[in-house]
OpenMM code with the backbone's topology and positions (N, CA, C; nanometers):
from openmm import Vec3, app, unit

residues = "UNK UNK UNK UNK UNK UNK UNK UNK UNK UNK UNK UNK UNK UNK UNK UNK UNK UNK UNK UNK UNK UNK UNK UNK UNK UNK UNK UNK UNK UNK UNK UNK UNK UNK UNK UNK UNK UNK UNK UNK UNK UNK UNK UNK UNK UNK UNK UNK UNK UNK UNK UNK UNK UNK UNK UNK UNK UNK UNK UNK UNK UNK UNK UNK UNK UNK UNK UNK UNK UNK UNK UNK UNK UNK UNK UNK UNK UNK UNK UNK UNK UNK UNK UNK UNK UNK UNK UNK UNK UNK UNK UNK UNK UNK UNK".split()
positions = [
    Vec3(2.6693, -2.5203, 7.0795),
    Vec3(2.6828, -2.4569, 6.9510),
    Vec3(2.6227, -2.3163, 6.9533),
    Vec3(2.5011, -2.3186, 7.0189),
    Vec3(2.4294, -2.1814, 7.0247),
    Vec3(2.5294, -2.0573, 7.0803),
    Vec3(2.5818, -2.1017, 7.1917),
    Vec3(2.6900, -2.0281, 7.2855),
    Vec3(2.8106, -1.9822, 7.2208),
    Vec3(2.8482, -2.0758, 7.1079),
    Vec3(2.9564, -2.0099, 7.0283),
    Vec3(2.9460, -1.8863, 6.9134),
    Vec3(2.8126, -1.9480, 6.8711),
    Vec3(2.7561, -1.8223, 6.7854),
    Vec3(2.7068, -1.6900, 6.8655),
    Vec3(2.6967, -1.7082, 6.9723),
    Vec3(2.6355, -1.6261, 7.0696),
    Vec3(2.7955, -1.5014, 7.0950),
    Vec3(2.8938, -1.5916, 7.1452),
    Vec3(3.0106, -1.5203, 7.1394),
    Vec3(3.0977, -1.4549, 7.0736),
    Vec3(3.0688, -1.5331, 6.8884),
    Vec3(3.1534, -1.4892, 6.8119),
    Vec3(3.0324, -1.3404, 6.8186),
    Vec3(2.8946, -1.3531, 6.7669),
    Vec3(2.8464, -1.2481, 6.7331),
    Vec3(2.8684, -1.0834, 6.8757),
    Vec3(2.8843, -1.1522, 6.9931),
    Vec3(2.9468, -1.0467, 7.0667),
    Vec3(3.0396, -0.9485, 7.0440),
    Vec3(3.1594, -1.0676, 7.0039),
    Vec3(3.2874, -0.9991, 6.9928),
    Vec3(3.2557, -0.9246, 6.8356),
    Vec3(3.1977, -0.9925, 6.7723),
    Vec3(3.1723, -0.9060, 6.6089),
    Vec3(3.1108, -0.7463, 6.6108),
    Vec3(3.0155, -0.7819, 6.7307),
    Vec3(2.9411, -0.6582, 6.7592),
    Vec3(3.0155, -0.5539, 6.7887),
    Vec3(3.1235, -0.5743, 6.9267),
    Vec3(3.2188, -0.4616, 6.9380),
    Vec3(3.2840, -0.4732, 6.8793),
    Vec3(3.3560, -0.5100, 6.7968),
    Vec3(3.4342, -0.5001, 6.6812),
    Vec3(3.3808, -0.4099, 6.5356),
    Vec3(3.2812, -0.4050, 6.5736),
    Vec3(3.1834, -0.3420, 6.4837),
    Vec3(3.1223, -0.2309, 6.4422),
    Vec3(3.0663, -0.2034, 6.5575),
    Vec3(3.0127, -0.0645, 6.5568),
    Vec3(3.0731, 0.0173, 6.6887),
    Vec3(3.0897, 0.1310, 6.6826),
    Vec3(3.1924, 0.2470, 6.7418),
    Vec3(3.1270, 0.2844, 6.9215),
    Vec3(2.9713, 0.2971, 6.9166),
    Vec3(2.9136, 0.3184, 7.0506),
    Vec3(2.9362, 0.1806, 7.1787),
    Vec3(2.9861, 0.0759, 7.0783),
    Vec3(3.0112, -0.0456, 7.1663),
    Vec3(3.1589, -0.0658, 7.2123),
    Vec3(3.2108, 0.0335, 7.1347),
    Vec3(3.3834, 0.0189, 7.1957),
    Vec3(3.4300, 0.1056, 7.3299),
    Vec3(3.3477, 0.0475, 7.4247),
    Vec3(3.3665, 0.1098, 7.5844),
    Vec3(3.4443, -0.0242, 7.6117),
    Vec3(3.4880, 0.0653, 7.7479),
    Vec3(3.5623, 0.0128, 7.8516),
    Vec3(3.4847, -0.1932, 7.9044),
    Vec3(3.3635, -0.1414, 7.9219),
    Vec3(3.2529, -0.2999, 7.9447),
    Vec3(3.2607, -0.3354, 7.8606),
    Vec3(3.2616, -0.3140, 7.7587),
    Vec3(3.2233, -0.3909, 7.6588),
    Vec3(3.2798, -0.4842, 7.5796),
    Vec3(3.4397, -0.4165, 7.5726),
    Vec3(3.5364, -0.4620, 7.5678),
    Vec3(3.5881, -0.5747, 7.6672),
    Vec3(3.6019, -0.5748, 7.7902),
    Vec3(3.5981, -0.6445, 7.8840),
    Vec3(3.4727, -0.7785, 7.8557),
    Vec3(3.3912, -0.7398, 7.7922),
    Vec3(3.2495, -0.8305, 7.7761),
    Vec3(3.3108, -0.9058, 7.6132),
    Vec3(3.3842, -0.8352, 7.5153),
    Vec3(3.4452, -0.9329, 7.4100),
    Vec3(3.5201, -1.0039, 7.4383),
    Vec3(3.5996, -0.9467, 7.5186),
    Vec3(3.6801, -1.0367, 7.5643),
    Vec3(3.6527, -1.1819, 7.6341),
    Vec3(3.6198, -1.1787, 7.7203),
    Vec3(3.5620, -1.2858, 7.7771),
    Vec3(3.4745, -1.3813, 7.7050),
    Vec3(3.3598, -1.3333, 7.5963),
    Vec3(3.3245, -1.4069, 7.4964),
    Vec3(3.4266, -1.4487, 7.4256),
    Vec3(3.5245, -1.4107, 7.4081),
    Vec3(3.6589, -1.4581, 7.2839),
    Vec3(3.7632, -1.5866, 7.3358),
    Vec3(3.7308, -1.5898, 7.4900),
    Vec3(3.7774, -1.6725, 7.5780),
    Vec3(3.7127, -1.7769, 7.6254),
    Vec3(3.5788, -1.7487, 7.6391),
    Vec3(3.4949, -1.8643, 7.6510),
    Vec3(3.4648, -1.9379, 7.4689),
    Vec3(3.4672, -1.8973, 7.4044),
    Vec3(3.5057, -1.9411, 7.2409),
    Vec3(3.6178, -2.0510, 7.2485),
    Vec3(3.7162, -1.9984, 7.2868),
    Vec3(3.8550, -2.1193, 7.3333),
    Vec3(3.7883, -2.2307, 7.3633),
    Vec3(3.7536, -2.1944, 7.5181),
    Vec3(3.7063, -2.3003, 7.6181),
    Vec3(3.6230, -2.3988, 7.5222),
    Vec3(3.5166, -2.3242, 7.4819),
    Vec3(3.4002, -2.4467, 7.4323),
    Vec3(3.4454, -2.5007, 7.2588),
    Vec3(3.5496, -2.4560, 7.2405),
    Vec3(3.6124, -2.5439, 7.1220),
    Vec3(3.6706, -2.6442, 7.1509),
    Vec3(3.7380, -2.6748, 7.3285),
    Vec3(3.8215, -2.7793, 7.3780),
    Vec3(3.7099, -2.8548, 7.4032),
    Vec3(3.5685, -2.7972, 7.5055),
    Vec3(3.4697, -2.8975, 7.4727),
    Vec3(3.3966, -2.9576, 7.3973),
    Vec3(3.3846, -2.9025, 7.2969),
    Vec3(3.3506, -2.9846, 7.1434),
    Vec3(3.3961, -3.0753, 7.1148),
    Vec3(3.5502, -3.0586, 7.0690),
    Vec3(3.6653, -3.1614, 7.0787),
    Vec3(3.6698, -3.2808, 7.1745),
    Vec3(3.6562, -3.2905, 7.3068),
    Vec3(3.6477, -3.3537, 7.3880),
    Vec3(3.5201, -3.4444, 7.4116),
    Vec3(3.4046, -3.3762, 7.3665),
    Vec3(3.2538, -3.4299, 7.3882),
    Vec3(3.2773, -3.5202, 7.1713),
    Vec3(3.3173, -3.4853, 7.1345),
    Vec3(3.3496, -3.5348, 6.9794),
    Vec3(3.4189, -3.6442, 6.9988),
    Vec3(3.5442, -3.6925, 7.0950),
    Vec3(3.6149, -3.7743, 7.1237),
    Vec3(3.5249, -3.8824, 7.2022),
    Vec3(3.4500, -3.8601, 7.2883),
    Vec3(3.3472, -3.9090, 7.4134),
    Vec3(3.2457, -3.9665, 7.2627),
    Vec3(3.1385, -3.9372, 7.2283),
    Vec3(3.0783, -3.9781, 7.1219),
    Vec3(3.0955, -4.0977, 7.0465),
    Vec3(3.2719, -4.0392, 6.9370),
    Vec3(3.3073, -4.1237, 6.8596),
    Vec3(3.3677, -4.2814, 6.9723),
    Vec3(3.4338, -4.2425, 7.0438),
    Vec3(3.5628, -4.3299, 7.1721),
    Vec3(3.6753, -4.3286, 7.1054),
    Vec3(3.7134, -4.2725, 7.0453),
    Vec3(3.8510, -4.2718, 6.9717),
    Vec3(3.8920, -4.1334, 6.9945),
    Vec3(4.0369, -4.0848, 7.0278),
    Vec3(4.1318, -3.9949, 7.0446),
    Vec3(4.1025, -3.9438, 6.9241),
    Vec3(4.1181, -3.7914, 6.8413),
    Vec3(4.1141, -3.7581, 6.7922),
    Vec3(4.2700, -3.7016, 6.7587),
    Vec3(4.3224, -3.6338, 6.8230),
    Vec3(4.4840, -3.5797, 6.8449),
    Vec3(4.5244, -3.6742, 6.9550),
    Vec3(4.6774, -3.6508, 6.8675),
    Vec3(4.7555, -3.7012, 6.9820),
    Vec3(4.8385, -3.6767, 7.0671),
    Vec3(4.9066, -3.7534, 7.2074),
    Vec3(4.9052, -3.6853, 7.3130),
    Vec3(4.9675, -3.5705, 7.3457),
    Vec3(5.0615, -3.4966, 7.2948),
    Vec3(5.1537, -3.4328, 7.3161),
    Vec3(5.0414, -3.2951, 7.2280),
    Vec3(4.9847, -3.3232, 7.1068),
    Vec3(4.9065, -3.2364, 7.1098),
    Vec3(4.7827, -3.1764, 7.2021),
    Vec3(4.7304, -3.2738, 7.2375),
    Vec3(4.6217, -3.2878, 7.3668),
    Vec3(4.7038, -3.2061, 7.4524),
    Vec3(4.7783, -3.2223, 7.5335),
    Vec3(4.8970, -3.1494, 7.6176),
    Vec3(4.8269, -3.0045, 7.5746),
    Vec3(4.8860, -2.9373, 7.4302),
    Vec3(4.9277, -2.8000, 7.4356),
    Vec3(4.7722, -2.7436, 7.4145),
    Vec3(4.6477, -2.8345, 7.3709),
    Vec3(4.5257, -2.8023, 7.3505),
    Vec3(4.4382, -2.7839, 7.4947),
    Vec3(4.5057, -2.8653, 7.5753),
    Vec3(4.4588, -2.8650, 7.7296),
    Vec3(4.5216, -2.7285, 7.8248),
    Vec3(4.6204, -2.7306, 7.7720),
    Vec3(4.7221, -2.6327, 7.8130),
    Vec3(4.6236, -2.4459, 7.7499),
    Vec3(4.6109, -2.4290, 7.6732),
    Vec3(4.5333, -2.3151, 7.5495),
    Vec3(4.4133, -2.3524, 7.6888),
    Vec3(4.3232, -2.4532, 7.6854),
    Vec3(4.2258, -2.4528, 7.7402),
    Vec3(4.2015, -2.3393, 7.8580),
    Vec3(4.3454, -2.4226, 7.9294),
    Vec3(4.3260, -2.3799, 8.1435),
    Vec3(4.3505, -2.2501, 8.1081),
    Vec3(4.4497, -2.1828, 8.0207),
    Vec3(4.5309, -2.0557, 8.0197),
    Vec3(4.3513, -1.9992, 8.0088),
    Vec3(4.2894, -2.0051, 7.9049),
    Vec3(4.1747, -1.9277, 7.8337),
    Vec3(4.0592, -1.9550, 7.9415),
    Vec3(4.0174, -2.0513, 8.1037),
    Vec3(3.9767, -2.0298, 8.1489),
    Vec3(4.0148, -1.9377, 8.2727),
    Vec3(4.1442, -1.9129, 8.2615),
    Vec3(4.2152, -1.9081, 8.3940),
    Vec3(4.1913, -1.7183, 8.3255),
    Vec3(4.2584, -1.6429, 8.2237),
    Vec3(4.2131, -1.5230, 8.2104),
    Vec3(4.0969, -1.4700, 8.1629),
    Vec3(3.9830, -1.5929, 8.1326),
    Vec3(3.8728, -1.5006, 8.1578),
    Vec3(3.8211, -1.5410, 8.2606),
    Vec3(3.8678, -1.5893, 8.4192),
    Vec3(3.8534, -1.5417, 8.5360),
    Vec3(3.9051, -1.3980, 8.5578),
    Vec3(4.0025, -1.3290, 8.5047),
    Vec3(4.0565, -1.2521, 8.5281),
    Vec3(4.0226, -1.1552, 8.4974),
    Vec3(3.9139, -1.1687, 8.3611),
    Vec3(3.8746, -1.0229, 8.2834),
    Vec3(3.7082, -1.0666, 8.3404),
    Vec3(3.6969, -1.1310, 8.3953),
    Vec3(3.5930, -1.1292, 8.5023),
    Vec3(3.5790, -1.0475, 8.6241),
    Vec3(3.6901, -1.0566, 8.6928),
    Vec3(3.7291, -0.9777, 8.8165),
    Vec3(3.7436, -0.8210, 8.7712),
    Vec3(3.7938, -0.7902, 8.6515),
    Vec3(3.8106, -0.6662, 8.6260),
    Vec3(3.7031, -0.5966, 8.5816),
    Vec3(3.5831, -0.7013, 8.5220),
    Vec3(3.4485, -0.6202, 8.5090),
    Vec3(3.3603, -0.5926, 8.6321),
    Vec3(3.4213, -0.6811, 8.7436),
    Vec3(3.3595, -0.6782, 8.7956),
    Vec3(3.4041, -0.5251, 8.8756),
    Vec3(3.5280, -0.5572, 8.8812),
    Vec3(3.5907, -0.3988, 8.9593),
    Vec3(3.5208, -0.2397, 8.8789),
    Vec3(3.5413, -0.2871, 8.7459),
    Vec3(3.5199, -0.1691, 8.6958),
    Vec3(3.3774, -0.1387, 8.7286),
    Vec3(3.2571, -0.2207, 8.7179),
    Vec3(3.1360, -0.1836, 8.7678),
    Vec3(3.1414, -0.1580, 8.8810),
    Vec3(3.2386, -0.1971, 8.9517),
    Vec3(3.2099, -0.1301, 9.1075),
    Vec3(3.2665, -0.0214, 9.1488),
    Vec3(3.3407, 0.0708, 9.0451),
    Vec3(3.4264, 0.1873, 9.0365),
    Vec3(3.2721, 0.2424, 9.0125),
    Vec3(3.1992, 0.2190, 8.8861),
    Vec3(3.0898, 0.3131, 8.7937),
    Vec3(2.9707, 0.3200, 8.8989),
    Vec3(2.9766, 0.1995, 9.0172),
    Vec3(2.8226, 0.2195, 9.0826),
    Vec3(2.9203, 0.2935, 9.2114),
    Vec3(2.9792, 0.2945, 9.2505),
    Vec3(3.0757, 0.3476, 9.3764),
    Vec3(3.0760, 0.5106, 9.3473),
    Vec3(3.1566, 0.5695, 9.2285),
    Vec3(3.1341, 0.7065, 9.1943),
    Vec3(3.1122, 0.7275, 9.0672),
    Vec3(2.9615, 0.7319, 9.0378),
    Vec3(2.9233, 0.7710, 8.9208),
    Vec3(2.9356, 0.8812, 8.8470),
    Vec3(2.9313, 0.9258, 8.7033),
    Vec3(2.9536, 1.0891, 8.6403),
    Vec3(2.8168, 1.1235, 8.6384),
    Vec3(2.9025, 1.2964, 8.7368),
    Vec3(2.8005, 1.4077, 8.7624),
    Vec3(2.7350, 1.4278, 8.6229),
] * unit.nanometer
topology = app.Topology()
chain = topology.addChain("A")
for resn in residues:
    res = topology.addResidue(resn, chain)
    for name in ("N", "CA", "C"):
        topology.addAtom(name, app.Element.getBySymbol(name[0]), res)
């Protein structure tokens, strides 16, 4: 729960104020906005585990599992690109 509030208030932050709308940072909402996905499927799932009863059903599970992999699978991706971009900024820094 902490982690979700942790993320929404990220993405609120750059969304927010103007000195936070860089290139990282953005890349850094993002990925909070994606890990938000993720840990809503685990809520759901640890909520199901708890109660023992299905909550949705299967064909919904499907497209909620489906949202899941997509939302871990590109913030691997906007992972790799922060990571590139920091290695552009420590590689050739401004004179």
């Amino acid at each position: 729960m902490a982690s979700m509030f942790g993320n929404l208030n990220l993405v609120y932050a750059t969304w927010k104020f103007k000195e936070l709308r860089n290139r990282n940072s953005i890349l850094l909402a993002i990925i909070a906005f994606l890990d938000f996905i993720s840990e809503i499927h685990e809520w759901k799932k640890a909520i199901e585990i708890f109660l023992n009863k299905a909550i949705m059903k299967r064909i919904t599970c499907y497209h909620s599992l489906f949202l899941y992999c997509y939302s871990f699978n590109m913030s691997s991706v906007a992972i790799l690109f922060l990571a590139i971009d920091r290695f552009i900024a420590v590689r050739s820094p401004l004179k």
